[in-house]
N, C-alpha and C positions, 0 to 999 in steps of 0.2 A: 233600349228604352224601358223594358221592366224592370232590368234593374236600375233606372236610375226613379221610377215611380216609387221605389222602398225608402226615397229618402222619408226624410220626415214629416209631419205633418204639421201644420199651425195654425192663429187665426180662423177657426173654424166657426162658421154662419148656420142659423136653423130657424126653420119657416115651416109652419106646421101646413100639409097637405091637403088636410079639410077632410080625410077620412082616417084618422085616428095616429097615418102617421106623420113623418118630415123628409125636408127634406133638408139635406146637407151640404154648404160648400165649404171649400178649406183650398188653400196654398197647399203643393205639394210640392218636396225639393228641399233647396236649403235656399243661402241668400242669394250667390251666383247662377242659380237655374232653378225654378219652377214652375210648378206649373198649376192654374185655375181649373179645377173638377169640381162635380156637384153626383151627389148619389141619392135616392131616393129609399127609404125603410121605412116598410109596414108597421103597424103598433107592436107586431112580436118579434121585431129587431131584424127582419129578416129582407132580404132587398127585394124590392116589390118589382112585379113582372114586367118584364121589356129592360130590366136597368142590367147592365153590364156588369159582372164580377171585379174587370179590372179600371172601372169608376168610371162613367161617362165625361164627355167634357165639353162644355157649350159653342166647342167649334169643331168644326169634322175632322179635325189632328189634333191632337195636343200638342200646346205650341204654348212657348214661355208668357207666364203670365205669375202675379200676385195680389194679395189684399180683396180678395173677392165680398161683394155684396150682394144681396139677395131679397128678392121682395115675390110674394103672390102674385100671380095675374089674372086669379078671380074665375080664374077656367080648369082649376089641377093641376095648372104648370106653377111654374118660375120665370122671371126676369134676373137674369145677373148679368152684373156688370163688374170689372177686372181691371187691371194696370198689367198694360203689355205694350211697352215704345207707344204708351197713351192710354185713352181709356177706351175701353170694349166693353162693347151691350150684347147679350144672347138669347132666347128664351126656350127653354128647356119643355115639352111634353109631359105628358103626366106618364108616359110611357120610356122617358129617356133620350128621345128623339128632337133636332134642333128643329124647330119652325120656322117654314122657307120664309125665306125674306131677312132672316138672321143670319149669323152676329154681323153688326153693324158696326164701324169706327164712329165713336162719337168725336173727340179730340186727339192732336198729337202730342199733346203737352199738358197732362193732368198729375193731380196729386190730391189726397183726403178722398177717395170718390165715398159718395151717397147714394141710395136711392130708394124710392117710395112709387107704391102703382098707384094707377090714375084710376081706377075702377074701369077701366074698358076694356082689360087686356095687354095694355103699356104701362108705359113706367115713365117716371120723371128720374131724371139720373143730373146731379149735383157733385162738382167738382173746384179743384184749387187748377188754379191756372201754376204749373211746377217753373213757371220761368221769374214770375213776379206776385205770388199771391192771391191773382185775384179772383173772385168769386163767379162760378157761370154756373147756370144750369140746361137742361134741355131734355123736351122730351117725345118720346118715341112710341109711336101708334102700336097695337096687336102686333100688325104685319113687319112692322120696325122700321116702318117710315117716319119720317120727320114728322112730325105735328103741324096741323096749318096755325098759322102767325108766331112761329117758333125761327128764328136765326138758326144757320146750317152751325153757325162758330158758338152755340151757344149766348141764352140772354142774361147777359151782364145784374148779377145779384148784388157785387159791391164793384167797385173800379180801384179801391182803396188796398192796400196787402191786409189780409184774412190770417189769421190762426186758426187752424180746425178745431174744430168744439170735442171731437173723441179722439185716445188714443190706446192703442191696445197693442200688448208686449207679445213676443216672441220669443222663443231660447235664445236668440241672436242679435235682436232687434227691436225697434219699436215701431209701425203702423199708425200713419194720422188718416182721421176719416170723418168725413163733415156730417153734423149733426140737423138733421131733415126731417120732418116729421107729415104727412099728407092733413089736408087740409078736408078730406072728404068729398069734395068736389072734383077732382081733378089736378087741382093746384097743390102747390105744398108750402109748410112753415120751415122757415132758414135759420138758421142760430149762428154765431161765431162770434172770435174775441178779436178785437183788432187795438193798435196802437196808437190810433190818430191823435189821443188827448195825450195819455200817459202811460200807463206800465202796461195798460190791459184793461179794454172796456169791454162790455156784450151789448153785441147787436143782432136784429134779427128782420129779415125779411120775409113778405107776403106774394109769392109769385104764383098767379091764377094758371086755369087751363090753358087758354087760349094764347098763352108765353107774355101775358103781361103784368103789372104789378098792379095788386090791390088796390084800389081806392082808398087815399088816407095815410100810404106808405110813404115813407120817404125814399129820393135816390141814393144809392147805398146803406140802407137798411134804419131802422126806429132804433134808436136808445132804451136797450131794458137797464143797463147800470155803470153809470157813471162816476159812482163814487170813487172817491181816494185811495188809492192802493191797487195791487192788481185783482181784477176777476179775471178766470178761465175756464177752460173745462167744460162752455156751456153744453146741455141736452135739451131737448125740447119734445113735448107730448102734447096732441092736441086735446082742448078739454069736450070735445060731444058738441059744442053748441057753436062753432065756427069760430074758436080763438083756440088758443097755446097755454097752456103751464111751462114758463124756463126755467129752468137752475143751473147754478154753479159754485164755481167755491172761491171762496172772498178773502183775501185776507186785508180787508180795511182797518180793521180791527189790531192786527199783528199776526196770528195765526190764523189758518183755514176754517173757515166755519160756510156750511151748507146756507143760498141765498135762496131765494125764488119769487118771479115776476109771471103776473097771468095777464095777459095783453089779448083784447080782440081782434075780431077779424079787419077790422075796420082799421085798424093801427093805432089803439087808445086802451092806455092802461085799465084794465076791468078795475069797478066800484068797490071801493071798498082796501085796496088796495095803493101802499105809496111809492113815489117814484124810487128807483135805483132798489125796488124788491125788501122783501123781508127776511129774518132768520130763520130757518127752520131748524137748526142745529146748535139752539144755544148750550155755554158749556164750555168747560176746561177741555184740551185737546186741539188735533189738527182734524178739521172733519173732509173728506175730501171725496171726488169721483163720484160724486152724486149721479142719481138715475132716479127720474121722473114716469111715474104711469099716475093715471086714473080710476076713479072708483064709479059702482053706479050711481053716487049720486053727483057726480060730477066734481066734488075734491080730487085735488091732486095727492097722492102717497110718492114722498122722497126716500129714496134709502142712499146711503152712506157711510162709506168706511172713516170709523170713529179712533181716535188716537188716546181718549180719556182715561182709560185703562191701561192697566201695564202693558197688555199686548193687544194690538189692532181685533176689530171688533164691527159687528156689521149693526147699525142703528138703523132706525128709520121714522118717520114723522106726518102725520095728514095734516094739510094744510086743507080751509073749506077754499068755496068759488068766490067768497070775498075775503080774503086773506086771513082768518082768524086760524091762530092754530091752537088743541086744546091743552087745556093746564093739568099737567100729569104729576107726580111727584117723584121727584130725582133724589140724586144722590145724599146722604146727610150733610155732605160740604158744600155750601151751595156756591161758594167763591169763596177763592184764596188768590192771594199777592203780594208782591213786598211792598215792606212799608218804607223801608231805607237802609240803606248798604252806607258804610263810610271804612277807613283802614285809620290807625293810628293807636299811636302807644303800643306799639307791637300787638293787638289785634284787631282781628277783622268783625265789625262787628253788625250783625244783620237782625232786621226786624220782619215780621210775617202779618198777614193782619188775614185771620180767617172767621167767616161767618158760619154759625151753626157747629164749631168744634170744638167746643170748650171742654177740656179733658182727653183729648184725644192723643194719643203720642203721636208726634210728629218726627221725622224722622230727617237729618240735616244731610245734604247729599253735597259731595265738592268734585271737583273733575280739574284735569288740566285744560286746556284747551282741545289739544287731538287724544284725551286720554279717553276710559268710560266714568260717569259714574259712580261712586264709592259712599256709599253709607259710612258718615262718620262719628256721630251722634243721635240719640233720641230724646227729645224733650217734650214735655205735654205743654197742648195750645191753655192759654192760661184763661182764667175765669171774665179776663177782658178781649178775649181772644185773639191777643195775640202770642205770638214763635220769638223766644230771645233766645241768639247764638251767639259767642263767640269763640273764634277761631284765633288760636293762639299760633306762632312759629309760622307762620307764611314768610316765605323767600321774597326779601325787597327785586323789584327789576318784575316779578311775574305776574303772571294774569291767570285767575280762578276763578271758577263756574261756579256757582252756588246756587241752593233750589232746596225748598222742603216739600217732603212727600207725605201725605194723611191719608189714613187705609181708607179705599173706597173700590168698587169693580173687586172686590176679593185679595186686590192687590194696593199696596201703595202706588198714588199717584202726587207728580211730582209738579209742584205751584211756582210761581214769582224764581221763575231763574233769570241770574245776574252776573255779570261777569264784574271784577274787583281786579281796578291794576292793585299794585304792592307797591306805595314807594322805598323810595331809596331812604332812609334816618327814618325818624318816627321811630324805635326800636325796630325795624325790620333790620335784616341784615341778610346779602347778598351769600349763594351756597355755597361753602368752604368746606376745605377738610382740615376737622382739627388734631387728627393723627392718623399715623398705619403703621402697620406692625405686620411682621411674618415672622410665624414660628415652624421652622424644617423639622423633620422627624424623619425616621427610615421607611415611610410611605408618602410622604408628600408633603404640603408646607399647608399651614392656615392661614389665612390673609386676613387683618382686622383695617376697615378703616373707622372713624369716628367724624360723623358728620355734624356741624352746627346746626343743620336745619335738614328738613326733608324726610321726612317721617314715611315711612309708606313708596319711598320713590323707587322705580324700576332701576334695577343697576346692572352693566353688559361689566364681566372684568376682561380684560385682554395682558397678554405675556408675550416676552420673549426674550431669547438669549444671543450666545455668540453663535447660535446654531443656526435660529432661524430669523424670519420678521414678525412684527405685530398678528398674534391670530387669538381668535376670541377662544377665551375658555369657555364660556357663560353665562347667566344671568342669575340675578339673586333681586331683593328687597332689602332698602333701609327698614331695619325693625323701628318700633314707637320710641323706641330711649336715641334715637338717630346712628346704632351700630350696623353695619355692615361687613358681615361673614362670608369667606367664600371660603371653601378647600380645595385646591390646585393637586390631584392625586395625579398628575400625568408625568412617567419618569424620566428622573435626573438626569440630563445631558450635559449641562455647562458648567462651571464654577459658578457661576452668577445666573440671578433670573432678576426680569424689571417687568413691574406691574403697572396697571393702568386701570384705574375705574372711569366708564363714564358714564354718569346719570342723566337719565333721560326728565327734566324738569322743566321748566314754560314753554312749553313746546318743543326744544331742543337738547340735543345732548350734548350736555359739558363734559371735560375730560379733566379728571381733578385725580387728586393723590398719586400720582407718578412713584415709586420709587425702586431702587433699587436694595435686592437682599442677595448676601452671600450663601451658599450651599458649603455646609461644615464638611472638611475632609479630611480626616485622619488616618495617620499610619504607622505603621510599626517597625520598627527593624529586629525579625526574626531569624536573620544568620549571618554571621562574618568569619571569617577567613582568610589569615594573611601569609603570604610566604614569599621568603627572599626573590620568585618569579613571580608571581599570581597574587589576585585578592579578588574572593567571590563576597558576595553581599546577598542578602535576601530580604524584602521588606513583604508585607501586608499592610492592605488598605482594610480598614474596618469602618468608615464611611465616608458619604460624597458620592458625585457620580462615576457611572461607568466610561473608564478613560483608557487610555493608551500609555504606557509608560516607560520611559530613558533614561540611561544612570550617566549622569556628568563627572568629569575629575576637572579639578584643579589642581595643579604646581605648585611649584614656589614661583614662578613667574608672573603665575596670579590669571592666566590663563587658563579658559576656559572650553574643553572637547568634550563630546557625543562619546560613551565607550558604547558603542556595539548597535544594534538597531532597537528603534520603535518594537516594541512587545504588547500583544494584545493580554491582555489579564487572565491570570486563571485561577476562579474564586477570587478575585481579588488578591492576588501573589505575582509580585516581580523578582527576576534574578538576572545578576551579572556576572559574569566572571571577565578579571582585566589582566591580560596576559602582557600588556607592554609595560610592567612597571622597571626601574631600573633600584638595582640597590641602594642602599643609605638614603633613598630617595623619603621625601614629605607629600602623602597628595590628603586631598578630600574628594570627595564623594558628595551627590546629591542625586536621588530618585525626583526628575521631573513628569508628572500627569498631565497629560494632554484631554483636556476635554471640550470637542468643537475646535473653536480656535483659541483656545486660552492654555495657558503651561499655566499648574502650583509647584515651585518647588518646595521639595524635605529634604533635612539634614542641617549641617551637615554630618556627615562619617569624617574621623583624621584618623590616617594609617600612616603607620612610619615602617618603610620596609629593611628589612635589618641587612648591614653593609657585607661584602662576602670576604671572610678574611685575606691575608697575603699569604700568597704563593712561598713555600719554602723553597732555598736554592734546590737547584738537584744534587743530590751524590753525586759525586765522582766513582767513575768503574774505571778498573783496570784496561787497557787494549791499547792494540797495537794494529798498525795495518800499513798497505802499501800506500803511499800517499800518490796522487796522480793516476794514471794509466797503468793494467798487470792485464799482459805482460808490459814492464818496462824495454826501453831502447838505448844500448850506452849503458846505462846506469839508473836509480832508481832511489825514492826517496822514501822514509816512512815517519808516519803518523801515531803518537803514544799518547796514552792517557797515564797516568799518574796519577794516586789515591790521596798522597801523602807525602812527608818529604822525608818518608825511609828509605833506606839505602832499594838504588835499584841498578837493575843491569840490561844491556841489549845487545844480547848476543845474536851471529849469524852463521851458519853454517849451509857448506856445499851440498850438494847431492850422496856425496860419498860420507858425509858424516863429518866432516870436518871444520874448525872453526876458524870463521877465516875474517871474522871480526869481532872483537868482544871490546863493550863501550859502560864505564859508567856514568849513568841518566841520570843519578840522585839530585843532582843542581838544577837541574830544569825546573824543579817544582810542582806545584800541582795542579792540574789543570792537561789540557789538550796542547801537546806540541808536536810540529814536522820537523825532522830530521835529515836532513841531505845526506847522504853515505859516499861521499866523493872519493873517502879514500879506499873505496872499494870498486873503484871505477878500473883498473884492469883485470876487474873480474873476469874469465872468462863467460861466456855466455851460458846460460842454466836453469836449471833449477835450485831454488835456495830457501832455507827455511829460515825466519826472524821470531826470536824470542825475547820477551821482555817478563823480569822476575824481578817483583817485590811485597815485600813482608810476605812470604813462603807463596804469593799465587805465581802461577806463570798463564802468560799470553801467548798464542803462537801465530805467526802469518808464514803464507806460501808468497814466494813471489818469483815470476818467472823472466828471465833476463834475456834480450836480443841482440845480435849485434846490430 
């Protein structure tokens, strides 16, 4: 539980104690859990004796509660009353301490609560009925008994749905709380806005001590203002002499301006005063959240947050007890307005009519609709006083605010705003792009477009390639001449990039100048190298973006292969070497760049690889050998080379040296021939040496013979 009392604090209530100090209540919590406490401090900030460190609370546990109220009980305590699954009444000691007979359930179904003491030690406590509106009050003796001739359900103040006359903000949230004021006798005065007629009427009821209604009042409350337009917001103060001062804030008129109604006790507008209230806040601006008190001599003093000025501002007004309020001297401009807006012939052309500014520079403001503001001219109010502008270039199809502002409050304030459709002809003309242009460079591309119209418009640019999707670069402004610059420094990924402006103008954003611009890429061919096997190549990339890159060949068949793999860059340098070329052969060559998903090709390269001559015959060498199997079986055959067709011989001898065949070979010719020796077939079996002799070589074979 302590720590959940560190939430935060809100809505906080203050009732001075009657000896120098207060007393305090506030919600404690957030929006989901809190909780009603009230603490009491001395004049020197310091918690007065019997009060608790860690906050007292007007039921013997703290227990979920919010939107706390607070009134004297004319004895050094408090009356508060809370929203907890309804409304709750308590009354707080001047020591901290709850008085028996306390806290009491007033309702199960409240919302806006009020309340005001009754000078006996109770309080009258005023609430919204949270299911349908309507209005009840009720009130509660010292001891926190019911009041004699008072309903347990509370007594019916309107029957009709109520709007609460106050509302007060939160970090979180906002708090309705009905606007009550004590009557001095016991009884109280009732304020609220309700809908019965039209947007927002104020009414107000007279409920006595004894839980009945005034003499003179109406059922569901008197009519303080029923004019045209909405009123809200009512407050009410009683004026000392058994009637009310109301206020609220009107805008019958068109903008909020401060009312006020002084009605007696009786139910009848006080003398001097006319029906549906006076201005107390005449004047340029929204005037609003008025609060009503009185003076000693029985005028009412209104204050209210004033909008006249460039920034909000706290005014305020005495009105007497017969409605006169006095003549002060204001602003040098005492009203301004337009005189007439019309469009045509291509411009827009507005008039001002201001009294008391003759010479004054005036300053011409225009907006989009959800735009701000923009000061776009300054003219002086002229010697007839009035403001002549025209606006030249407005976009046919749109809709512009218009308003001139004349220094006053320290700041320009701003008169007669008007909204201007744009037709279509008339010289207006619908926002187009009248070119684009992108200039690449070795850090990034410039983007120009040229707009027809739209001077000053907000512009988001968005890109993309074969890499990615649509993503925003940025934003820029149409300058005055209607150009539009952006620089895209983000690096080169694709062959291509496509842009996209879209101007946010009458209210919405158009998408205009689409296009697409190529990314220059160059390359060089820095090494070749061809040979009867091989042909290496070398290129350089000197710009474009950072890519991947593959060397193709083509044939003579006109066919087209990958030689080698995807190669990542270095420095910007590719190489191939291509080892399947075949001789005499024709190819070409091309270095393809991969970037994202897009191929450039270069080239081509033509290489012609040079044919590999013909093979010479071979020489003939001389030799001689066993033809077949050695040893031979039987007999045996041989095989001779011949160089030439000079004389030659093949001789054969035994083991002992002897020749036991001798053959001239010269007719055979040149070339490889076998020999059959058949007539050496009753060789005996051996060993035998074969010789063959021409032009001075000799050849020798062994060959060995079996039976």
């Amino acid at each position: 539980m302590e720590a959940e009392k560190q939430q935060p604090t809100v809505l906080p209530v203050l009732v001075p104690d009657g000896a120098g100090g207060v007393f305090m209540a506030w919600e404690q919590g957030a929006w989901l859990r809190s909780w009603a406490v009230v603490e009491r401090y001395t004049s020197a900030l310091a918690l007065a004796p019997g009060w608790p460190a860690g906050y007292a609370s007007p039921e013997s546990t703290y227990m979920d509660g919010y939107a706390p109220v607070m009134v004297s009980d004319g004895a050094d305590g408090v009356v508060m009353a809370w929203l907890a699954a309804g409304l709750v009444a308590s009354r707080m000691s001047p020591t901290g301490s709850i008085v028996p007979g306390w806290p009491v359930a007033i309702t199960d179904a409240a919302d806006a609560p009020g309340i005001v003491g009754d000078a006996t030690g109770g309080a009258l406590v005023v609430w919204q009925n949270s299911r349908n509106g309507t209005l009840y009050a009720q009130r509660r003796l010292a001891n926190g008994t019911l009041a004699p001739g008072w309903l347990s359900g509370g007594l019916p103040v309107c029957t009709l749905t109520t709007i609460a006359g106050i509302t007060r903000y939160a970090a979180t949230r906002s708090q309705n709380y009905s606007s009550v004021a004590s009557d001095g006798a016991g009884g109280a005065f009732i304020v609220w806005s309700d809908v019965r007629a039209d947007l927002g009427d104020i009414y107000a009821q007279h409920v006595l001590a004894n839980g009945g209604l005034a003499p003179g009042w109406l059922l569901n409350g008197m009519p303080i203002c029923v004019a045209p337009g909405t009123q809200m917001a009512p407050a009410i103060v009683a004026d000392g002499s058994g009637g009310a001062f109301v206020t609220w804030q009107d805008a019958r008129a068109g903008s909020w301006a401060a009312y006020a109604q002084h009605v007696t006790g009786a139910g009848a507008i006080a003398p001097g005063w006319t029906p549906n209230g006076v201005p107390v806040s005449p004047g340029y601006g929204n005037h609003q959240i008025q609060r009503p008190t009185i003076d000693s001599a029985g005028s009412a003093i209104v204050a209210w947050q004033d909008g006249r000025c460039a920034s909000t501002e706290i005014f305020a007004s005495r009105v007497a007890a017969d409605g006169s309020t006095p003549s002060v001297a204001g602003d040098p401009v005492a009203w301004a307005a337009l005189a007439s807006s019309r469009a045509d012939s291509g411009f827009v052309r507005l008039t001002w009519t201001v009294t008391n500014g003759a010479g004054l520079p005036a300053t011409i403001y225009c907006r989009q609709p959800d735009g701000p503001w923009m000061a776009v001219a300054v003219v002086p109010v002229g010697t007839d006083g009035l403001v002549r502008y025209g606006d030249q270039g407005a976009i046919a199809g749109c809709v512009y605010g218009y308003a001139m502002g004349i220094p006053s409050c320290g700041a320009p304030r701003r008169f007669g705003e008007v909204s201007v459709t744009i037709p279509n002809g008339s010289g207006f003309v619908p926002l187009a792009v009248a070119r684009s242009a992108a200039a690449p460079d070795s850090s990034g591309i410039t983007l120009t477009w040229k707009l027809n119209e739209g001077e000053g418009l907000p512009v988001a640019v968005f890109a993309r390639d074969s890499c990615r999707e649509w993503s925003r670069l940025g934003t820029t402004a149409c300058d005055d001449t209607g150009l539009v610059s952006f620089r895209d420094a983000t690096p080169l990924s694709a062959s291509w990039r496509e842009y996209r402006m879209v101007v946010h103008a009458c209210g919405a954003d158009d998408t205009l100048g689409d296009f697409v611009t190529r990314i220059p890429t160059a390359v060089d061919l820095v090494g070749r190298e061809v040979a009867s096997d091989h042909v290496q190549l070398a290129w350089h990339q000197t710009a474009g973006p950072l890519s991947y890159g593959r060397t193709w060949r083509q044939d003579s068949t006109g066919g087209m292969i990958v030689i080698g793999p995807v190669t990542a860059p270095n420095d910007g340098r590719y190489g191939c070497i291509d080892r399947t070329v075949l001789p005499g052969a024709h190819y070409r060559y091309w270095l393809g760049l991969i970037a994202c998903r897009d191929e450039q090709m270069f080239g081509p390269v033509d290489v012609d690889i040079a044919p590999v001559p013909p093979t010479p015959p071979p020489i003939p060498k001389l030799d001689v050998r066993v033809a077949g199997g050695n040893p031979a079986r039987g007999s045996f055959a041989v095989a001779l080379s011949l160089v030439d067709a000079s004389p030659a011989r093949l001789e054969v001898f035994d083991a002992a040296g002897r020749l036991v065949l001798d053959r001239d070979v010269s007719g055979l010719g040149v070339g490889t021939h076998e020999l059959a020796l058949g007539d050496v077939a009753t060789l005996r079996p051996g060993v035998f040496v074969i010789r063959l002799t021409q032009g001075g070589r000799t050849r020798t074979a062994r060959a060995t013979l079996l039976r």
